[in-house]
N, C-alpha and C positions, 0 to 999 in steps of 0.2 A: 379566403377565410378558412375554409377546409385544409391548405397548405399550413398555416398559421397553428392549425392546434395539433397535427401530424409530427410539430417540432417542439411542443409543450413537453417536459417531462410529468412522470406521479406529481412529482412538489409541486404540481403548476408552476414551474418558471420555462417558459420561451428560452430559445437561444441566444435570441435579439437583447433581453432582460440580461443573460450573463456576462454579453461581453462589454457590458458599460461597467458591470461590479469584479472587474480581472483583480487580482492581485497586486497592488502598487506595493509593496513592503519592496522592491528593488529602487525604489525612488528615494526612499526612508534611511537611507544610508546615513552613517557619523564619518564626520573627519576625521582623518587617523590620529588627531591628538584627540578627541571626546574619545572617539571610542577607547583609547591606550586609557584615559581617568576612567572611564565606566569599567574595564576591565581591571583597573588598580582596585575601585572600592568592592567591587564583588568579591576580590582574593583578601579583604580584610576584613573583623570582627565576627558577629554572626554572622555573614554571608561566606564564611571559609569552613565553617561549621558542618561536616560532612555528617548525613544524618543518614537513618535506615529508611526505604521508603514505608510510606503509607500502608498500612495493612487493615481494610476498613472489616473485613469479615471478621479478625482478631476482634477488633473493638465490638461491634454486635455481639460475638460471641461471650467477651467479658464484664457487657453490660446486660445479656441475656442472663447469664449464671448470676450475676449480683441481683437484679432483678426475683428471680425464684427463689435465693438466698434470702433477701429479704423475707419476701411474701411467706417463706417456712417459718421464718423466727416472728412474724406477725403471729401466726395460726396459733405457733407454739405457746405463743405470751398470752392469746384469749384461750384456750383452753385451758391455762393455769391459772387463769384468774378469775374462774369462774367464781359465781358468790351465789350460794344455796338460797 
């Protein structure tokens, strides 16, 4: 019992647990004519479509400024419409 948790990692998984979940993707293999059509339709339409990657901090940052943009032209629009 004491041998058993000596080989548990932090994540609580055993070593005995890991080696039933190995990696099979080398099993998963396409025959060389699928895989030659999967590799045809990827090189066409939107999939040939080379983009910029991802830039999530850009977006925060120019949904952060639209955001405070907003909320000034609210402020703006109640303190000009105020009514005595």
């Amino acid at each position: 019992m004491g041998g058993e948790y000596a080989k548990c990692s932090p994540p609580f998984f055993c070593e005995s647990e890991l080696k039933d979940e190995q990696d099979k993707s080398y099993e998963n293999r396409l025959y060389p004519e699928d895989q030659a059509k999967v590799d045809a339709f990827n090189q066409r339409g939107v999939n040939s479509v080379k983009r910029k990657p991802f830039r999530p901090f850009l977006m925060m940052g120019l949904l952060i400024l639209v955001v405070i943009g907003l909320g000034t032209l609210s402020q703006l629009l109640a303190r000009l419409a105020v009514v005595n």
